[in-house]
N, CA, C and O atoms as a CHARMM CRD file, in Angstrom:
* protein
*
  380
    1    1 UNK  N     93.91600 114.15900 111.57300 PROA 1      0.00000
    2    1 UNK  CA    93.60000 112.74100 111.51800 PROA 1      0.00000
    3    1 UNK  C     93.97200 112.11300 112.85600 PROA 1      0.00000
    4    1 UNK  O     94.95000 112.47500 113.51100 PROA 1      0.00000
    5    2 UNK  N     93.20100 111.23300 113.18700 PROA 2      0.00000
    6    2 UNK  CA    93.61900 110.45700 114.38500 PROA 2      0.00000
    7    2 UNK  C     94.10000 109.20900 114.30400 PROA 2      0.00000
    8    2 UNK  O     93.63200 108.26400 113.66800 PROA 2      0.00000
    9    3 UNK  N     95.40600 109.26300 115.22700 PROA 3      0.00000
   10    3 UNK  CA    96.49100 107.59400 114.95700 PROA 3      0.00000
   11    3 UNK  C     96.37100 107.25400 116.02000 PROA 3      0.00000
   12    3 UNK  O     96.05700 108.01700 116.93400 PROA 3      0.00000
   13    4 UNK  N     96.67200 105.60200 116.19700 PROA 4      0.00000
   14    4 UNK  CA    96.97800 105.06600 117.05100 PROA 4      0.00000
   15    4 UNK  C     98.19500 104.53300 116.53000 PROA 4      0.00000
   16    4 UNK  O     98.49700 104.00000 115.46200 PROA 4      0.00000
   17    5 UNK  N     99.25100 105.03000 118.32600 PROA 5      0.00000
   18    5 UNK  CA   100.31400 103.97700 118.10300 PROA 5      0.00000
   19    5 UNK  C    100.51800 102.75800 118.87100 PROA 5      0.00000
   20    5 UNK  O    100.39700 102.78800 120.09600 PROA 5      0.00000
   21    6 UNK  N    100.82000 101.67600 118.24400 PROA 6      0.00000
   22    6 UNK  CA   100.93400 100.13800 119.51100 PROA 6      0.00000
   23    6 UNK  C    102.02200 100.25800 119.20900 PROA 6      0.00000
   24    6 UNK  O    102.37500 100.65500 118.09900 PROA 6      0.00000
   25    7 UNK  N    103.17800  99.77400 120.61200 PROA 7      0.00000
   26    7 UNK  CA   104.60200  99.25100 120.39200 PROA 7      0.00000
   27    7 UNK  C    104.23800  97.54800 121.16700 PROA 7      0.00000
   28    7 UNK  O    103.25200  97.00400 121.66600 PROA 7      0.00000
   29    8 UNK  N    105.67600  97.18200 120.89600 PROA 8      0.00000
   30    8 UNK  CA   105.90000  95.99700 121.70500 PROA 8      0.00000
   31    8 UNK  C    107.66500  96.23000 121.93700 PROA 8      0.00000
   32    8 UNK  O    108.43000  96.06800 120.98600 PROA 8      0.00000
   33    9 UNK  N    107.92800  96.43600 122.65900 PROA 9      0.00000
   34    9 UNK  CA   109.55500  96.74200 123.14200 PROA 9      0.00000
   35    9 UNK  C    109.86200  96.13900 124.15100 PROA 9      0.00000
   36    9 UNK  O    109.39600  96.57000 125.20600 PROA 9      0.00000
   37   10 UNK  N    110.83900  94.81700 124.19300 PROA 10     0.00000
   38   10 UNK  CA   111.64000  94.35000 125.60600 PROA 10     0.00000
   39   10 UNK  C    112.39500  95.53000 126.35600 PROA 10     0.00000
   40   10 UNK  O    112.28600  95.69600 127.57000 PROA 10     0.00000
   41   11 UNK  N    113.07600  96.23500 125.63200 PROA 11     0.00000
   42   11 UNK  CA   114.06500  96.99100 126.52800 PROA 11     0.00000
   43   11 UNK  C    113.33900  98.08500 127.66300 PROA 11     0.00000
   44   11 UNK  O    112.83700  99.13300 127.25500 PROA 11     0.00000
   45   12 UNK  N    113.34100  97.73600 129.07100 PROA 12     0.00000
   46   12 UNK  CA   112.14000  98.85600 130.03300 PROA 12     0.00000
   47   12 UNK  C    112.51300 100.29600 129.21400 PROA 12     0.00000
   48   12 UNK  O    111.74300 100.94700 128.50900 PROA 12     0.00000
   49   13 UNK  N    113.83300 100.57100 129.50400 PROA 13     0.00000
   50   13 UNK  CA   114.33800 101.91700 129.30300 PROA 13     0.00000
   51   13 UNK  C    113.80100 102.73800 127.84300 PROA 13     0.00000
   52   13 UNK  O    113.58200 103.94700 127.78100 PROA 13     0.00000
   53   14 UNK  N    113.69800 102.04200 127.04000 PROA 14     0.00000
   54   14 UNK  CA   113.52900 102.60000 125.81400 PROA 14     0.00000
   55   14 UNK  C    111.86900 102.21800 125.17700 PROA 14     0.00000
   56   14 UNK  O    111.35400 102.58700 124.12100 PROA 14     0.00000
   57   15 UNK  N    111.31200 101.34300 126.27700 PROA 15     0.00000
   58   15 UNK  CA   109.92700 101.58300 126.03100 PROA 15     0.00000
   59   15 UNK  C    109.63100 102.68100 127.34400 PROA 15     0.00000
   60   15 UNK  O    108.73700 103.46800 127.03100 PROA 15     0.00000
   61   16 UNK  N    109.96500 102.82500 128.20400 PROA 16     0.00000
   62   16 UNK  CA   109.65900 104.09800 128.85900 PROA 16     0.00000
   63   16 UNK  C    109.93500 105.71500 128.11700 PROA 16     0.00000
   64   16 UNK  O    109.27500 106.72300 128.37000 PROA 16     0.00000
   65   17 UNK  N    110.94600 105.62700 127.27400 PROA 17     0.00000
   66   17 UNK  CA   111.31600 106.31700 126.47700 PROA 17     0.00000
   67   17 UNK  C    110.20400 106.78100 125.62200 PROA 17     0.00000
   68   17 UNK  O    109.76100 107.92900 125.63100 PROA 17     0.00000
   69   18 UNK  N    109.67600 105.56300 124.69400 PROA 18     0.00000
   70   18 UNK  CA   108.73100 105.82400 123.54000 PROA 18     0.00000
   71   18 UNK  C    107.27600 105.91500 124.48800 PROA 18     0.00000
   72   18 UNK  O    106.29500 105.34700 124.00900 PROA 18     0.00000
   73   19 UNK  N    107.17800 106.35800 125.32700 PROA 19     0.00000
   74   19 UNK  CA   106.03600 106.35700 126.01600 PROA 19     0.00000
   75   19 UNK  C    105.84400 107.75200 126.84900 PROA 19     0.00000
   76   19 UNK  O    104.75500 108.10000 127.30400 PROA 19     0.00000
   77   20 UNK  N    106.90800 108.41000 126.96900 PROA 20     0.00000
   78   20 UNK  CA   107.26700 109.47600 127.28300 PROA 20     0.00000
   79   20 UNK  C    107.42100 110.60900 126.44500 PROA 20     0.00000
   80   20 UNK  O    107.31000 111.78800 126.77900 PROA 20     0.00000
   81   21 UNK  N    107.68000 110.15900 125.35400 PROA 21     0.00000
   82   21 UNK  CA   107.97500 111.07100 123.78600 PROA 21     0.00000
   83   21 UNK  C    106.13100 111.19000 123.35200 PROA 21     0.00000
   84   21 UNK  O    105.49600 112.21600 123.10900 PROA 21     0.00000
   85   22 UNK  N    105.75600 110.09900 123.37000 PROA 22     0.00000
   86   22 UNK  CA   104.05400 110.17000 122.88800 PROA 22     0.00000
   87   22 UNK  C    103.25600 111.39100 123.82300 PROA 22     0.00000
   88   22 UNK  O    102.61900 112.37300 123.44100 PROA 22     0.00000
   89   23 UNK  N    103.52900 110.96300 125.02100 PROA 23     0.00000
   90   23 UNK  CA   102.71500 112.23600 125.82000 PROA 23     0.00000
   91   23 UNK  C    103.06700 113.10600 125.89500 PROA 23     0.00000
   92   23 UNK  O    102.28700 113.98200 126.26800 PROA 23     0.00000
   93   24 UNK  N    104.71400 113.53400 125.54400 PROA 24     0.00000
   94   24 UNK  CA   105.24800 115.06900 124.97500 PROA 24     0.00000
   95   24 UNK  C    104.96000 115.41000 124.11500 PROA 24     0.00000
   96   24 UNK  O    105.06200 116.63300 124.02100 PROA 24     0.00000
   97   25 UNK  N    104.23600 114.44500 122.49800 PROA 25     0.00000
   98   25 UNK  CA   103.71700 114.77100 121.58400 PROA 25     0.00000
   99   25 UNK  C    102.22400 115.04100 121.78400 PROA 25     0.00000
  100   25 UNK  O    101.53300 115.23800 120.78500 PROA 25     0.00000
  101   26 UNK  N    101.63300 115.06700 123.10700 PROA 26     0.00000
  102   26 UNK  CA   100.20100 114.88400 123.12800 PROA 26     0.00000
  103   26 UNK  C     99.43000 114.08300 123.00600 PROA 26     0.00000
  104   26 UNK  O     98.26100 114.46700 123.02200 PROA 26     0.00000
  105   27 UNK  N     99.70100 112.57900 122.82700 PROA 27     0.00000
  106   27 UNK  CA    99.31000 111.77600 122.52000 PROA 27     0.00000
  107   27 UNK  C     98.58000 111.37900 124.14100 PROA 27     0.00000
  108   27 UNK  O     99.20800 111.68900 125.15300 PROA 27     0.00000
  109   28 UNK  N     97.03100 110.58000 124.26100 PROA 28     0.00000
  110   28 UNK  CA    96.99400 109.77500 125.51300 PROA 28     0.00000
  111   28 UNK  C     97.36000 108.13900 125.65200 PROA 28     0.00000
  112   28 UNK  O     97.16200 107.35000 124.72900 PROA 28     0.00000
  113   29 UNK  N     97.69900 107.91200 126.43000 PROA 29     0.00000
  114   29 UNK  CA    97.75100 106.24400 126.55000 PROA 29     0.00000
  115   29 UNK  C     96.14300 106.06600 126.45100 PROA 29     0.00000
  116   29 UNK  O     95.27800 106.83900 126.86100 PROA 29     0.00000
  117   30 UNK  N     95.99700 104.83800 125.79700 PROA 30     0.00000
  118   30 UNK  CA    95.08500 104.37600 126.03100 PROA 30     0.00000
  119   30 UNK  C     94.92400 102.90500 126.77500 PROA 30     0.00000
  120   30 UNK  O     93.92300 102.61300 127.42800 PROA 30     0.00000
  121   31 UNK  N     96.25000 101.86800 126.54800 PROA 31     0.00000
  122   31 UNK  CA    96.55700 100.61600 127.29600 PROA 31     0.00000
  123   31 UNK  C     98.31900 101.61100 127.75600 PROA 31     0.00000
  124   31 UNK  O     98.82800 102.73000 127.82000 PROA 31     0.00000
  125   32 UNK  N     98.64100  99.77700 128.00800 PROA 32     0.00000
  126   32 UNK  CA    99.85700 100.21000 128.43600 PROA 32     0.00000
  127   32 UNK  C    100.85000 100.33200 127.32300 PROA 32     0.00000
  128   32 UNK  O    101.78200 101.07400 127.63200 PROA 32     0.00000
  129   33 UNK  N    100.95800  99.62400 125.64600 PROA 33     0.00000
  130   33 UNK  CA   101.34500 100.08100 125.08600 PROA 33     0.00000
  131   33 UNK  C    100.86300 100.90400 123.71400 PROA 33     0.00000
  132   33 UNK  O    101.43900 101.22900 122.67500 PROA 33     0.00000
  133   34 UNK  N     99.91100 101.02400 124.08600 PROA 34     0.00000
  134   34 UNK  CA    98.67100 101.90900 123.33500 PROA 34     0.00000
  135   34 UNK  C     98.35300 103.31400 123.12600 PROA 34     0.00000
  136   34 UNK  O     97.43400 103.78700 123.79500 PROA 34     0.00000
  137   35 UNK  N     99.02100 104.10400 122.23800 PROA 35     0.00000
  138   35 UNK  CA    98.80500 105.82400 122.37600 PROA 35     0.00000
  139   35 UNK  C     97.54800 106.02400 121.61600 PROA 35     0.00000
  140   35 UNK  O     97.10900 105.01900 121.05800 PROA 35     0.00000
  141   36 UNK  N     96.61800 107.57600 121.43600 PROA 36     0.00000
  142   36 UNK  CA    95.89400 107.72900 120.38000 PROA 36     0.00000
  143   36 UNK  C     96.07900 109.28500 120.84000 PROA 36     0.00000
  144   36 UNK  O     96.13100 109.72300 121.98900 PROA 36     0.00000
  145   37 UNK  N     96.18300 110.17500 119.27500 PROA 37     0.00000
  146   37 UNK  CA    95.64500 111.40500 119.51600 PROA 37     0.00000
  147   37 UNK  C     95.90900 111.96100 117.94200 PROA 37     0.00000
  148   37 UNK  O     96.34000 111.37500 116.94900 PROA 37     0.00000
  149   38 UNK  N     95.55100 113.06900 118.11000 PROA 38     0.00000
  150   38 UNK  CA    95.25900 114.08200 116.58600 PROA 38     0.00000
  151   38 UNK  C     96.76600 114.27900 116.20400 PROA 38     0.00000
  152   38 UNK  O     97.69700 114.45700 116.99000 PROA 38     0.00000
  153   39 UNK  N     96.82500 114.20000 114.63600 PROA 39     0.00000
  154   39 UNK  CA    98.42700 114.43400 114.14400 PROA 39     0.00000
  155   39 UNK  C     98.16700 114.89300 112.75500 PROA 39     0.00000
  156   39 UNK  O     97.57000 114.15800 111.96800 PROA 39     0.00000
  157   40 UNK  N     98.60000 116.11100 112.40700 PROA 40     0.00000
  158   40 UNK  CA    98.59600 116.45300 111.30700 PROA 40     0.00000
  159   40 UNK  C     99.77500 116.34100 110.80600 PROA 40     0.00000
  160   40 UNK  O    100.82900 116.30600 111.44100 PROA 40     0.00000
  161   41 UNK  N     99.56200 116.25100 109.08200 PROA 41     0.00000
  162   41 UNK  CA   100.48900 115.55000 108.67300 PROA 41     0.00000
  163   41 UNK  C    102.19900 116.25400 109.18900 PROA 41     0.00000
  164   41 UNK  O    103.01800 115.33600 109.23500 PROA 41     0.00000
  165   42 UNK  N    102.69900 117.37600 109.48600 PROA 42     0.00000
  166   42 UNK  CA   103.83200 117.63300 110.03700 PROA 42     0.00000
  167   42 UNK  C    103.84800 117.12600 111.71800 PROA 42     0.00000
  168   42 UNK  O    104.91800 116.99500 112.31300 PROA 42     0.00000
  169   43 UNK  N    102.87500 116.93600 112.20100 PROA 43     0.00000
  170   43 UNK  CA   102.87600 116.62900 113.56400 PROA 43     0.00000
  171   43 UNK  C    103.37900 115.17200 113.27600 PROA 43     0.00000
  172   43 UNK  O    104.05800 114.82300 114.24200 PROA 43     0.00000
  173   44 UNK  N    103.33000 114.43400 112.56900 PROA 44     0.00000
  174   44 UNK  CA   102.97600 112.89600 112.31200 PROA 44     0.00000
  175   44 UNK  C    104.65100 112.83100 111.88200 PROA 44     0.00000
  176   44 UNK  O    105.54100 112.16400 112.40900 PROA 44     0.00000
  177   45 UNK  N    104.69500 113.40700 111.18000 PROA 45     0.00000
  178   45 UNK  CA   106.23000 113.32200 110.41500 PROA 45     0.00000
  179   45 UNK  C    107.25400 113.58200 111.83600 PROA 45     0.00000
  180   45 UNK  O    108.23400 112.95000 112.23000 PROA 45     0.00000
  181   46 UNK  N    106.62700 114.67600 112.33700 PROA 46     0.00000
  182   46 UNK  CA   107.96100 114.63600 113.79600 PROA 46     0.00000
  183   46 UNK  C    107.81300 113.36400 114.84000 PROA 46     0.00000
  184   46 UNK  O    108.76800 112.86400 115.43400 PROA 46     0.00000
  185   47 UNK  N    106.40700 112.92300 114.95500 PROA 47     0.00000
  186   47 UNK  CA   106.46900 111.76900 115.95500 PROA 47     0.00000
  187   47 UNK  C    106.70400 110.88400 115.38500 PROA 47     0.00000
  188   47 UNK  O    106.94800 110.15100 116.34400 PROA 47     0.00000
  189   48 UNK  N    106.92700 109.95000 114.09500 PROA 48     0.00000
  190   48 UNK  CA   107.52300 109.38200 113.20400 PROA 48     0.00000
  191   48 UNK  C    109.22700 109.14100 113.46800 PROA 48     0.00000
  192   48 UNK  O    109.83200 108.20200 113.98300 PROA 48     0.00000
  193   49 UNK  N    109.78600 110.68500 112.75400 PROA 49     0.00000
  194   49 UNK  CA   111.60200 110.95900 113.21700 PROA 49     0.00000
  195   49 UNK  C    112.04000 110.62700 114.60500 PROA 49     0.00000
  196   49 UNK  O    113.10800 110.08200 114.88400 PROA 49     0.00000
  197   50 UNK  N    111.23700 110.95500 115.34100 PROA 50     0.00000
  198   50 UNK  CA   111.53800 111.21600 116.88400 PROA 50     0.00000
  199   50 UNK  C    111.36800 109.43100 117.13700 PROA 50     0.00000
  200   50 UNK  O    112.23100 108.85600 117.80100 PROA 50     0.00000
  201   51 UNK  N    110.40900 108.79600 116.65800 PROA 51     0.00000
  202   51 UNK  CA   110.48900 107.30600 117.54200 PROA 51     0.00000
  203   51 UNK  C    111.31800 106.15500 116.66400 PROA 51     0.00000
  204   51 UNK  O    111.40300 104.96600 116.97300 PROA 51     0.00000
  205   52 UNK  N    111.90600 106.79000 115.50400 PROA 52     0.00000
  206   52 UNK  CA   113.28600 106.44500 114.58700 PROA 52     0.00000
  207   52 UNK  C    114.26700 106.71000 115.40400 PROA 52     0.00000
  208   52 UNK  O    115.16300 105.91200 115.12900 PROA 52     0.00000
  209   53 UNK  N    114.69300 107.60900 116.53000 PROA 53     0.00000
  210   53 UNK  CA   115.87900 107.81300 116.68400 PROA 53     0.00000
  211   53 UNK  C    115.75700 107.18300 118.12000 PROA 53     0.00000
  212   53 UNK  O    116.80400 107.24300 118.76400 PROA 53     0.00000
  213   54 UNK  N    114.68200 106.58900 118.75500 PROA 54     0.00000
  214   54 UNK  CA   114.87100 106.27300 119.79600 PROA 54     0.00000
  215   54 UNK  C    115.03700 104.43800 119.05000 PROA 54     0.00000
  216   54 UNK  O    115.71900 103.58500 119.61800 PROA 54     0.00000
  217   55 UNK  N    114.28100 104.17400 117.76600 PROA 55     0.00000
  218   55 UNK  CA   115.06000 102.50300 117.76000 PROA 55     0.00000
  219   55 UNK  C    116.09700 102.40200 117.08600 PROA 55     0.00000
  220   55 UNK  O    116.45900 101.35600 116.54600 PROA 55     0.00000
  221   56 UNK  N    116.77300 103.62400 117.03300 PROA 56     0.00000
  222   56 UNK  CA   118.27800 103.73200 116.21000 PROA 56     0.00000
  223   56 UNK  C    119.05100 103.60400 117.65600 PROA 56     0.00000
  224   56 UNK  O    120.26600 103.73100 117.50900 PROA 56     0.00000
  225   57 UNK  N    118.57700 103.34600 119.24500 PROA 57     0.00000
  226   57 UNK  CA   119.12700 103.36100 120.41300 PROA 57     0.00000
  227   57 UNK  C    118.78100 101.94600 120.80900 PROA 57     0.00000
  228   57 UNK  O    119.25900 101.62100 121.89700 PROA 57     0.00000
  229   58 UNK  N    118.04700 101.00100 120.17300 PROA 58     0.00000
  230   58 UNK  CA   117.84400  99.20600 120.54400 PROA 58     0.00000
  231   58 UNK  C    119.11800  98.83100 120.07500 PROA 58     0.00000
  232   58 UNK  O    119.75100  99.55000 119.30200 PROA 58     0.00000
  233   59 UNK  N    119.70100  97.32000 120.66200 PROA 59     0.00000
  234   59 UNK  CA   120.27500  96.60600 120.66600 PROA 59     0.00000
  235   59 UNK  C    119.46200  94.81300 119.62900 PROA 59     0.00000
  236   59 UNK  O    118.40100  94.23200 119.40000 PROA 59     0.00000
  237   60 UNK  N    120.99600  94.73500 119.37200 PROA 60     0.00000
  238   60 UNK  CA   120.69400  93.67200 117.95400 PROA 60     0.00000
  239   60 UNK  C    119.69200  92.71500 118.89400 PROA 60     0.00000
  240   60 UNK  O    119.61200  92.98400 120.09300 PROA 60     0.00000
  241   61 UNK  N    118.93400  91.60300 118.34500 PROA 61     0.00000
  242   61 UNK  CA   118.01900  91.03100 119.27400 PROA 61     0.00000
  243   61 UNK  C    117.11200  91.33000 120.04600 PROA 61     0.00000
  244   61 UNK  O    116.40200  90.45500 120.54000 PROA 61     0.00000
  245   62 UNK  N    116.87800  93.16800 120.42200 PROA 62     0.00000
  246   62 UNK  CA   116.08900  93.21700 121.26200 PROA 62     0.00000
  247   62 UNK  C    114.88300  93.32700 120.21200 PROA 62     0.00000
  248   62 UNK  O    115.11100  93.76300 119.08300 PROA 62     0.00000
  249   63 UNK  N    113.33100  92.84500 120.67600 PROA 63     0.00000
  250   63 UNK  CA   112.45500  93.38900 120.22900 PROA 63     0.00000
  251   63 UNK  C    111.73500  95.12700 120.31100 PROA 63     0.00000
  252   63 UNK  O    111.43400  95.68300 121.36700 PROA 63     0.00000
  253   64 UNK  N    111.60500  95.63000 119.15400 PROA 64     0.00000
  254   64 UNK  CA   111.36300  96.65900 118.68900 PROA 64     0.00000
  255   64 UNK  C    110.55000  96.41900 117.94600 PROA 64     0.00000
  256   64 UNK  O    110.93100  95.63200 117.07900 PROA 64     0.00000
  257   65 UNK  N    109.18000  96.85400 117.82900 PROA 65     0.00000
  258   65 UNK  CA   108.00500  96.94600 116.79300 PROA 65     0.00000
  259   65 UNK  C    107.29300  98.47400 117.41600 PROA 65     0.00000
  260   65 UNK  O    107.02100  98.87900 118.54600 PROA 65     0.00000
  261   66 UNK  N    107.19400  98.91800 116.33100 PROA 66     0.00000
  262   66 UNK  CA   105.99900 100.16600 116.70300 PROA 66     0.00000
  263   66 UNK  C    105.34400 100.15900 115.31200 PROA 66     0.00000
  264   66 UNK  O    106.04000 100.04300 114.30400 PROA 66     0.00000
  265   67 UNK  N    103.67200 100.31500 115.24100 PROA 67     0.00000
  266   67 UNK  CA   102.45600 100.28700 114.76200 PROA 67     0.00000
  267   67 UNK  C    101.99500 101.77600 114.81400 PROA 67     0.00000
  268   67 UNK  O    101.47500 102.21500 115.84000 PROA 67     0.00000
  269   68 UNK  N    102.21100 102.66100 113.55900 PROA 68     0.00000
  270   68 UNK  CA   100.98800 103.99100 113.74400 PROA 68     0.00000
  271   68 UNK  C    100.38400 103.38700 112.53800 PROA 68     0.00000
  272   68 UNK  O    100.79100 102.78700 111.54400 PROA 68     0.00000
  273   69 UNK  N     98.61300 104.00400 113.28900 PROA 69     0.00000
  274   69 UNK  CA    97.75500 103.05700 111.93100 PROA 69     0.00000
  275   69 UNK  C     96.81700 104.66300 112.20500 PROA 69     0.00000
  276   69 UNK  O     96.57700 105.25400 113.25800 PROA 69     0.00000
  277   70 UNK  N     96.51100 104.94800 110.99600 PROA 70     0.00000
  278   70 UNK  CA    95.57600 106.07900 111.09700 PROA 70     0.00000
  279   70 UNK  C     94.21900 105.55700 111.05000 PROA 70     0.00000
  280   70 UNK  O     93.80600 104.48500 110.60700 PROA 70     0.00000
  281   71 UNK  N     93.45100 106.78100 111.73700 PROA 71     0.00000
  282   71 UNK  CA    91.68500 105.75800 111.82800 PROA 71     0.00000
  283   71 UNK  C     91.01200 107.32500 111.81900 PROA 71     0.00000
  284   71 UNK  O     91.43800 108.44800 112.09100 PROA 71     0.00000
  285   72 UNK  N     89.84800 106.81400 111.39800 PROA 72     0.00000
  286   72 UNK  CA    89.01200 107.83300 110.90600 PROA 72     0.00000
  287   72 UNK  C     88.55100 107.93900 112.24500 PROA 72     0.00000
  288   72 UNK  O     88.93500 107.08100 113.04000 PROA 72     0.00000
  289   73 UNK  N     87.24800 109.49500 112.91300 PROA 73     0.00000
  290   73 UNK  CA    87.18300 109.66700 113.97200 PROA 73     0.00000
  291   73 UNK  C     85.56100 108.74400 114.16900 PROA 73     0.00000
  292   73 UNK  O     85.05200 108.56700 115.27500 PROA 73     0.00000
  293   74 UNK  N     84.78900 108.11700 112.52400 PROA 74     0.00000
  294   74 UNK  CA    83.76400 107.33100 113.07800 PROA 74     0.00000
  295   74 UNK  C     84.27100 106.24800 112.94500 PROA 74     0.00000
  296   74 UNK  O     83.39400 105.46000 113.30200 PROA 74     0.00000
  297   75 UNK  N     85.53600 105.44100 112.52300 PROA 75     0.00000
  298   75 UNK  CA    85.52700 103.95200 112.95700 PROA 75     0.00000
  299   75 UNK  C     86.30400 104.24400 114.08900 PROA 75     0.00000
  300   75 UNK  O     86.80600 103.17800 114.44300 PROA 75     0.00000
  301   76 UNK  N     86.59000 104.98400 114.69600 PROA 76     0.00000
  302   76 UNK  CA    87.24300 105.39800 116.20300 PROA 76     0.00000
  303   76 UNK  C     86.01200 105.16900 116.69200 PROA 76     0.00000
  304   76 UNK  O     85.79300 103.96000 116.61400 PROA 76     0.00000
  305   77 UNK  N     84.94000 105.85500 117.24400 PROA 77     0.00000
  306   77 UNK  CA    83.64800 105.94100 117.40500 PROA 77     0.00000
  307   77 UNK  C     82.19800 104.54600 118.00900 PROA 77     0.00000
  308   77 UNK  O     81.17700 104.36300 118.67200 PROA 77     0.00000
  309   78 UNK  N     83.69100 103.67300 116.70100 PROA 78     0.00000
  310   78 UNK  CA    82.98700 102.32000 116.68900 PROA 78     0.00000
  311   78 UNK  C     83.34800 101.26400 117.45800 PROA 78     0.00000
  312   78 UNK  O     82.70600 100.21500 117.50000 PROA 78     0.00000
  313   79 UNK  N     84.73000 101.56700 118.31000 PROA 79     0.00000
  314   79 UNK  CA    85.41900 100.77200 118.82800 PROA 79     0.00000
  315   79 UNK  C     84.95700  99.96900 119.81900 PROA 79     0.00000
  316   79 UNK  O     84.17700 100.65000 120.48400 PROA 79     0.00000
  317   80 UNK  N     85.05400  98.63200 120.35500 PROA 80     0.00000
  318   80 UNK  CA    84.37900  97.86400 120.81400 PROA 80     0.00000
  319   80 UNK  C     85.39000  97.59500 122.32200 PROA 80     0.00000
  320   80 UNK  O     86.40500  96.90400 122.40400 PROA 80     0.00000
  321   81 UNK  N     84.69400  98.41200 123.43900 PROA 81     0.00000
  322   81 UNK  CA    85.66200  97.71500 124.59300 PROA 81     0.00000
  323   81 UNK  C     85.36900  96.81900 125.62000 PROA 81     0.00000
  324   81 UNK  O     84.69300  97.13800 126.59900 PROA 81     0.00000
  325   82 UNK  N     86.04900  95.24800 125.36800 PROA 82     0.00000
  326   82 UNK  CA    85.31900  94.88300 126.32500 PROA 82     0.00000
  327   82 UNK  C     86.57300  94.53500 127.71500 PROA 82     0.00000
  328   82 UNK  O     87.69200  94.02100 127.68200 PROA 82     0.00000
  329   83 UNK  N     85.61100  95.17800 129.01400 PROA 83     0.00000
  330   83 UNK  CA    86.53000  94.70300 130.44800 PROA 83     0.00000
  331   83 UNK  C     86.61000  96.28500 130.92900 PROA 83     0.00000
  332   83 UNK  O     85.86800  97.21100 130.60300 PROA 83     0.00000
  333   84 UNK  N     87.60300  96.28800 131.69600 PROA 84     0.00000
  334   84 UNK  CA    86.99800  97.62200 132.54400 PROA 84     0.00000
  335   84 UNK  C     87.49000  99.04300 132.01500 PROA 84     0.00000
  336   84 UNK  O     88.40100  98.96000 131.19200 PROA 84     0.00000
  337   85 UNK  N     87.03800 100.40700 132.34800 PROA 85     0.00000
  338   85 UNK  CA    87.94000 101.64900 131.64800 PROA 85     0.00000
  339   85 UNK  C     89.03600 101.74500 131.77500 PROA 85     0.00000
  340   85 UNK  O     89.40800 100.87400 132.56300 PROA 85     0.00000
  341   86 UNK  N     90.24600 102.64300 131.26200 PROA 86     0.00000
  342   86 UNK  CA    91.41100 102.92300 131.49700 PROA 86     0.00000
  343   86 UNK  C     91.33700 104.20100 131.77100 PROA 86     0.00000
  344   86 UNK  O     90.90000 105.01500 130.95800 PROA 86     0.00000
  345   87 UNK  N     91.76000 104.51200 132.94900 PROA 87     0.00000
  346   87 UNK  CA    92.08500 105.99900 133.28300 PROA 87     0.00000
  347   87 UNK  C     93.48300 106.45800 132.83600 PROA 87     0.00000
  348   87 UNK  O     94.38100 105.63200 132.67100 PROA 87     0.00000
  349   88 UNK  N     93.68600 107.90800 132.62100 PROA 88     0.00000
  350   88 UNK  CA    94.89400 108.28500 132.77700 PROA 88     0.00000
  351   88 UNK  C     95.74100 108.76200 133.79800 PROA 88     0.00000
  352   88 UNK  O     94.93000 109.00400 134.69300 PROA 88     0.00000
  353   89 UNK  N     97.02600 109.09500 134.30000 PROA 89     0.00000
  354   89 UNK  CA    97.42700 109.53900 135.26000 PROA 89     0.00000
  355   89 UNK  C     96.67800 110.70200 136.12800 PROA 89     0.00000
  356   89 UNK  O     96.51700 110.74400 137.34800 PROA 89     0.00000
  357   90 UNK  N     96.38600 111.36600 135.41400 PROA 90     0.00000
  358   90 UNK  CA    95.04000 112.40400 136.15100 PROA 90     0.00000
  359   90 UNK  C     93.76700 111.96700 136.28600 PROA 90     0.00000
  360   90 UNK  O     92.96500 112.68100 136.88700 PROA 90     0.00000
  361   91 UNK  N     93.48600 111.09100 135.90700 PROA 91     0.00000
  362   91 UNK  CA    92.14300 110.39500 136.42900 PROA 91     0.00000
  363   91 UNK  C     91.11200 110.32700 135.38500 PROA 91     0.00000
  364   91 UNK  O     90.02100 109.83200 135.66600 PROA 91     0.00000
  365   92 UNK  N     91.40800 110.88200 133.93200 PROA 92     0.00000
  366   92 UNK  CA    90.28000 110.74500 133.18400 PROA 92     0.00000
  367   92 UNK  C     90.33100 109.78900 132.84600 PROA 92     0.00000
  368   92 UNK  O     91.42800 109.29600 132.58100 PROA 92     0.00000
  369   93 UNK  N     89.02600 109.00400 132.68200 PROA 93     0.00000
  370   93 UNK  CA    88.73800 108.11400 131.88400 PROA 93     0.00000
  371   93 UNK  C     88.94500 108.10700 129.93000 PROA 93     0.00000
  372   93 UNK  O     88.52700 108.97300 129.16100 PROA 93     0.00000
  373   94 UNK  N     89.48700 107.20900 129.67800 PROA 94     0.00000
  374   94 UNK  CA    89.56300 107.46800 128.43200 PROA 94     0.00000
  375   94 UNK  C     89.03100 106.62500 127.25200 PROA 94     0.00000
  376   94 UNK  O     88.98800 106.93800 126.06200 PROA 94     0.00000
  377   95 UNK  N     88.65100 105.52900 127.83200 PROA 95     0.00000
  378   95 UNK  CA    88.43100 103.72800 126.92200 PROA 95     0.00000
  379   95 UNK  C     87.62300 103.88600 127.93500 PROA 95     0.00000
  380   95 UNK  O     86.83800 102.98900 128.24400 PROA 95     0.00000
């Protein structure tokens, strides 16, 4: 199945963190706080635990939100982008 994850995190360190853990899980950016990639259900359960223990590392007040929303691969398909592509660090285009 394919997820997308959105965060919104004040703290740099620990959104560099959860952004670093996604592309060790395989995940691509798609914005800047925007992941998407394939997760079966044990794959899903470890990137799940794993971004639990990084907001078991926020501070009281800081903002912490993270969003995995699963999407089918034709309303993926359907997605509407408007403004320019996003490349990734290697240069593919991905959006």
């Amino acid at each position: 199945m394919l997820y997308v994850v959105f965060y919104d995190i004040t703290d740099n360190e620990l959104r560099n963190k959860v952004a670093d853990f996604l592309k060790k899980k395989g995940m691509r950016r798609v914005q800047l706080s925007v992941f998407v990639g394939e997760l079966n259900s044990s794959r899903l359960k470890d990137v799940e635990a794993g971004l639990r223990l990084i907001y078991r590392k926020s501070k009281p007040g800081d903002r912490f939100m993270i969003l995995i929303l699963p999407v089918t691969d034709t309303l993926f398909k359907q997605r509407i982008v408007i403004g320019g592509e996003y490349r990734e660090e290697e240069g593919n285009v991905i959006w």
